[in-house]
C-alpha atoms as an extended CHARMM CRD file, in Angstrom:
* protein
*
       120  EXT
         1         1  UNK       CA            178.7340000000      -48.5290000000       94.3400000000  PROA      1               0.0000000000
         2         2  UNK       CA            175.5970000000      -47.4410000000       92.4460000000  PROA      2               0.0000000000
         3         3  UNK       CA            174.5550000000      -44.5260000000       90.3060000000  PROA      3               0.0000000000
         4         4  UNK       CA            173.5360000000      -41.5170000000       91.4560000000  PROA      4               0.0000000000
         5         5  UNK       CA            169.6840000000      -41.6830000000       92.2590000000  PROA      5               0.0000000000
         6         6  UNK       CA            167.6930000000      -41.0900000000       90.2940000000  PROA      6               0.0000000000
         7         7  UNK       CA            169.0740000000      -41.1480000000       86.7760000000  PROA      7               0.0000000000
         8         8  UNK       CA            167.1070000000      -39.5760000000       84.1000000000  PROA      8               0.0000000000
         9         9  UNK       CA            166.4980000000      -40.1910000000       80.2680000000  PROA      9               0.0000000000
        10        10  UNK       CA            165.0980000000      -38.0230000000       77.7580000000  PROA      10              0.0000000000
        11        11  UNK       CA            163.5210000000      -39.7390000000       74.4110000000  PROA      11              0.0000000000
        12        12  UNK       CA            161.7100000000      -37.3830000000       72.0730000000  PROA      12              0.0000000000
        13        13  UNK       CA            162.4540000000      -34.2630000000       74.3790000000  PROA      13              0.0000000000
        14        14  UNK       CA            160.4310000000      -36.3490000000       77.3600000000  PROA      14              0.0000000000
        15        15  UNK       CA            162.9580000000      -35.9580000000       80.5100000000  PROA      15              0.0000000000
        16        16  UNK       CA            161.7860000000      -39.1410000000       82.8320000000  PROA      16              0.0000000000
        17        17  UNK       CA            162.9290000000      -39.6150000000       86.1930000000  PROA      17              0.0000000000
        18        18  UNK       CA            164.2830000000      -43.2340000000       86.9240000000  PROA      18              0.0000000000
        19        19  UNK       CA            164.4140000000      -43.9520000000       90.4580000000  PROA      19              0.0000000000
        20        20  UNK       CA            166.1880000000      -46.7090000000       91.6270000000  PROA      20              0.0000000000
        21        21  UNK       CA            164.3960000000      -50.1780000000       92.4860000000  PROA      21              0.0000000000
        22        22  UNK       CA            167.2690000000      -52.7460000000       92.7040000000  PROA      22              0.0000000000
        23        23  UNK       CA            170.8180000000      -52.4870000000       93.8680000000  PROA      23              0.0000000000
        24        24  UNK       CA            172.5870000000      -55.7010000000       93.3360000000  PROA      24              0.0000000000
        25        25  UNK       CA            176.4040000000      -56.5540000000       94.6260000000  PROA      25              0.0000000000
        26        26  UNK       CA            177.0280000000      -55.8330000000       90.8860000000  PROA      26              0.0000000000
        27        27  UNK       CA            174.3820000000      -54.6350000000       89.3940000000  PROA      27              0.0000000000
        28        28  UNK       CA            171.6590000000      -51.6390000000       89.8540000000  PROA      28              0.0000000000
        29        29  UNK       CA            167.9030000000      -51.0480000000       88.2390000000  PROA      29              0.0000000000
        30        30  UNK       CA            166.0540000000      -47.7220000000       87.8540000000  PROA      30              0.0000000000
        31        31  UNK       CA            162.5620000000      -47.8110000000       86.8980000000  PROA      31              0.0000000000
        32        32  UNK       CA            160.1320000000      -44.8490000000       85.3260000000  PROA      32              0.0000000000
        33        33  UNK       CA            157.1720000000      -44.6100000000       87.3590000000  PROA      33              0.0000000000
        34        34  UNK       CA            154.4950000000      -46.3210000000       84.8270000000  PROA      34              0.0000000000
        35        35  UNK       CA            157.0820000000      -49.1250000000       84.6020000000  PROA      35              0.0000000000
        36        36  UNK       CA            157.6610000000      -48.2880000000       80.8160000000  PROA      36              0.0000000000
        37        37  UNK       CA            161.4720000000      -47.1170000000       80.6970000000  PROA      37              0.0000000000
        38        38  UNK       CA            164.1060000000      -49.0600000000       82.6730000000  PROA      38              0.0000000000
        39        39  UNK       CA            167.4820000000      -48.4990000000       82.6900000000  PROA      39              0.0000000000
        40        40  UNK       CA            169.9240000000      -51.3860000000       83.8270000000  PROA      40              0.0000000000
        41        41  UNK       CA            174.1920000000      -51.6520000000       85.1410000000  PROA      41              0.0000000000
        42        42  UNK       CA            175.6230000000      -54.2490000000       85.9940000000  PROA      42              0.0000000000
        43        43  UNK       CA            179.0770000000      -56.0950000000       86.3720000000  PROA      43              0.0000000000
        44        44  UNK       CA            180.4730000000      -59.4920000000       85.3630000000  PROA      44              0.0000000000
        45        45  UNK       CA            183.8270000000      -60.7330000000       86.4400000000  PROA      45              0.0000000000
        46        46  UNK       CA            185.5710000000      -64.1410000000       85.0450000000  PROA      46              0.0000000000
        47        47  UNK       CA            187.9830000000      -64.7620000000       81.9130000000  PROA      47              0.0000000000
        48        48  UNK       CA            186.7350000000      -61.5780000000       80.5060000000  PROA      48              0.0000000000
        49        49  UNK       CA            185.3840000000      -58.4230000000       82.8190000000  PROA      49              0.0000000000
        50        50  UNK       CA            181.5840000000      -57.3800000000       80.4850000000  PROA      50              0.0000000000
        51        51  UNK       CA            180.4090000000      -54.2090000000       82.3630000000  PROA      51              0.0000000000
        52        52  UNK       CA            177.0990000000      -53.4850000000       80.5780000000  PROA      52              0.0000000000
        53        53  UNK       CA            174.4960000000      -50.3200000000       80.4970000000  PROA      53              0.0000000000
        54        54  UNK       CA            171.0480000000      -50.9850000000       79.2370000000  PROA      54              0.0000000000
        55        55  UNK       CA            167.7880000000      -48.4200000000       78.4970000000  PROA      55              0.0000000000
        56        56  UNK       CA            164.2580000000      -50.6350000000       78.0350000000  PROA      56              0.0000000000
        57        57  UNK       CA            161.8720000000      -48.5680000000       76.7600000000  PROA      57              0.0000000000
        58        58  UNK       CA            158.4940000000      -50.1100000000       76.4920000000  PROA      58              0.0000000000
        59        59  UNK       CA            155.3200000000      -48.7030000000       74.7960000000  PROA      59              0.0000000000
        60        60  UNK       CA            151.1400000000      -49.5630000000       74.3550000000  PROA      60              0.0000000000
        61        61  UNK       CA            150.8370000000      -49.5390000000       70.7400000000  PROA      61              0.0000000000
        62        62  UNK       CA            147.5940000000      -51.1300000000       68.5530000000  PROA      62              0.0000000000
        63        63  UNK       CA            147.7080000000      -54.8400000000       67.3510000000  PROA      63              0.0000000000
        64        64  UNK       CA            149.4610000000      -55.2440000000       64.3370000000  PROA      64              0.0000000000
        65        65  UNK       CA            146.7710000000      -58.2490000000       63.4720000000  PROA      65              0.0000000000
        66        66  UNK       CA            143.7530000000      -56.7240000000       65.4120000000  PROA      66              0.0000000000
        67        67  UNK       CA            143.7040000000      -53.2850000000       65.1020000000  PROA      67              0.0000000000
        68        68  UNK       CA            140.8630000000      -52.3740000000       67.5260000000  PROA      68              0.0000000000
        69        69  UNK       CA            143.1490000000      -54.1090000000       70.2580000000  PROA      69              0.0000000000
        70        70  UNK       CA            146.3830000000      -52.5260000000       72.0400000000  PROA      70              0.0000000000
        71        71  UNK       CA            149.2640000000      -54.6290000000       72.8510000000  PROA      71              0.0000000000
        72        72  UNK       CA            152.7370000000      -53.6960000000       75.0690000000  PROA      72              0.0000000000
        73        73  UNK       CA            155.6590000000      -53.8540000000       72.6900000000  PROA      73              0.0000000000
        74        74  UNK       CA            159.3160000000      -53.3780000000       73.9680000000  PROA      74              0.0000000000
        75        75  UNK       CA            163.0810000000      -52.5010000000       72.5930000000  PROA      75              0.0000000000
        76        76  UNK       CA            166.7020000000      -52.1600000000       74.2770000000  PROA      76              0.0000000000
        77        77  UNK       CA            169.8470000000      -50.6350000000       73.9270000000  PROA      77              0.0000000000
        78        78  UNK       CA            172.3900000000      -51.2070000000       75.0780000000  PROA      78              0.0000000000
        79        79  UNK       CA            176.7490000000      -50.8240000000       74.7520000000  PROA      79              0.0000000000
        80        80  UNK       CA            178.6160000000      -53.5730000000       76.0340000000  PROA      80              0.0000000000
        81        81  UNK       CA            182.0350000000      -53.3640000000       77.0080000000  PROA      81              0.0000000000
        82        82  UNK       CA            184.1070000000      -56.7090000000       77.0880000000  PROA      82              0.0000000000
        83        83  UNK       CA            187.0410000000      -56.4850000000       78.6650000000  PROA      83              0.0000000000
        84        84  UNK       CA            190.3390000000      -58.2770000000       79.2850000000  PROA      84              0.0000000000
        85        85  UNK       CA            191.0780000000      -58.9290000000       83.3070000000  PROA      85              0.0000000000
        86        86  UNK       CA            194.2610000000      -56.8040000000       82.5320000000  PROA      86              0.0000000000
        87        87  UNK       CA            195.8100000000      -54.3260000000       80.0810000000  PROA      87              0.0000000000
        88        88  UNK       CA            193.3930000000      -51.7800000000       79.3460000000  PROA      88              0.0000000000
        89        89  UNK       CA            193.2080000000      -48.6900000000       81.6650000000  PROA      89              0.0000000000
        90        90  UNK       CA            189.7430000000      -47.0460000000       82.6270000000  PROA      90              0.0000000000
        91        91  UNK       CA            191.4900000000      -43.8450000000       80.5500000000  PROA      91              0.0000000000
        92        92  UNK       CA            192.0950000000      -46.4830000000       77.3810000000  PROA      92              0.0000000000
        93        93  UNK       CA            188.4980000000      -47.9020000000       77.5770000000  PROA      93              0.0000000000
        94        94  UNK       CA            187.1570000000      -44.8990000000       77.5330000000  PROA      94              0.0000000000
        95        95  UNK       CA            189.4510000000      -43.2960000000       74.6400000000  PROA      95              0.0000000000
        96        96  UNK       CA            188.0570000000      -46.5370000000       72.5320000000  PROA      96              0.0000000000
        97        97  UNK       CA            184.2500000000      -45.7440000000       73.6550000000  PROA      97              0.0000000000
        98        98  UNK       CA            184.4930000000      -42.2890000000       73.2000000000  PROA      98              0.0000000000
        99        99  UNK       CA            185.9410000000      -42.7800000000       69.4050000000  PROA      99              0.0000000000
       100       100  UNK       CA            182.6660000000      -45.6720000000       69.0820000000  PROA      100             0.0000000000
       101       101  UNK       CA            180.6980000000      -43.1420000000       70.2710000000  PROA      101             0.0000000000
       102       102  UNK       CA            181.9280000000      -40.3030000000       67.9080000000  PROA      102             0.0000000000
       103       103  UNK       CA            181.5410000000      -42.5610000000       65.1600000000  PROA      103             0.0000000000
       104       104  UNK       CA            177.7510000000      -43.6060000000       65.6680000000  PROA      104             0.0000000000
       105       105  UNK       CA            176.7110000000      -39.7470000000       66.3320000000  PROA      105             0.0000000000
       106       106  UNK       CA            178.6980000000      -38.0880000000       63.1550000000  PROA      106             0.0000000000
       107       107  UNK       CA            176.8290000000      -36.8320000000       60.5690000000  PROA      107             0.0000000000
       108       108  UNK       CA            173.4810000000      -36.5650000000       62.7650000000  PROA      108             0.0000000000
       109       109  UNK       CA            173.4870000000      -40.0470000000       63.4340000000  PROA      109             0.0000000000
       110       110  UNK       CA            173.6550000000      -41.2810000000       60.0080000000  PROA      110             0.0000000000
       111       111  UNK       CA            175.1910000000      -44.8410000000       60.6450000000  PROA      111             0.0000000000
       112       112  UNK       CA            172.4570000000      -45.3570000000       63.5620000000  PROA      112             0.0000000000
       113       113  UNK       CA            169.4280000000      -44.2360000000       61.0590000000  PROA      113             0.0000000000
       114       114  UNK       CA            170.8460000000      -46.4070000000       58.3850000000  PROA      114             0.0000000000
       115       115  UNK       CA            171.6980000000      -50.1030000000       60.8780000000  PROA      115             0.0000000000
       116       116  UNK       CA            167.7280000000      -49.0120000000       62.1780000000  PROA      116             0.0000000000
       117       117  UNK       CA            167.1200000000      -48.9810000000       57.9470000000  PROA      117             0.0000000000
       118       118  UNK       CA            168.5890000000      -52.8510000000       57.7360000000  PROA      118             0.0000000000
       119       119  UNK       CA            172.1700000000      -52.0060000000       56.4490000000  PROA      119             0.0000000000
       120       120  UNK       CA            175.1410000000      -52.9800000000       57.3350000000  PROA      120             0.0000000000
């Protein structure tokens, strides 16, 4: 079962429209129409179950080492969760993400701006 279509992502108050490309049998792909932004789901099942959700943002940005030239540089994000075959409810996962969550966005994201600043 997939996503609604299309999902959308707003970076820098930019709402983009991400229309889905690629359904896999686990696993799903929406795609921004200039091919810049992608956002990925997908499923893994064996001695642990990984269910992962990943945003790749891509951008044209000038040459670090030739300045007159532009160059496509990339980043991800993306929250992992690893799970046990058995013993954790959806409701328990989500009581644990929702607390991860709540911890990277207190205090206006001060833990995010300061792992982006090299701490840890």
């Amino acid at each position: 079962m997939s996503l609604a279509d299309p999902q959308t992502v707003t970076i820098s108050a930019v709402t983009t429209p991400l229309p889905r490309v690629s359904v896999g049998k686990f696993e799903s792909a929406y795609l921004s129409a200039d091919g810049l932004i992608q956002l990925g789901v997908s499923h893994a099942n064996g001695r642990r179950t990984r269910r992962v959700v990943r945003l790749d943002h891509s951008k044209i940005s000038a040459d670090v080492f030739v300045p007159s030239q532009n160059v496509k540089v990339g980043m991800s994000v993306y929250t992992v969760f690893d799970l046990p075959p058995a013993g954790y409810t959806p409701t328990e996962a989500m009581a644990v993400y929702q607390g991860f969550k709540t911890q990277l966005a207190a205090s206006s994201d001060a833990i995010i701006t300061k792992v982006l600043g090299g701490e840890s």
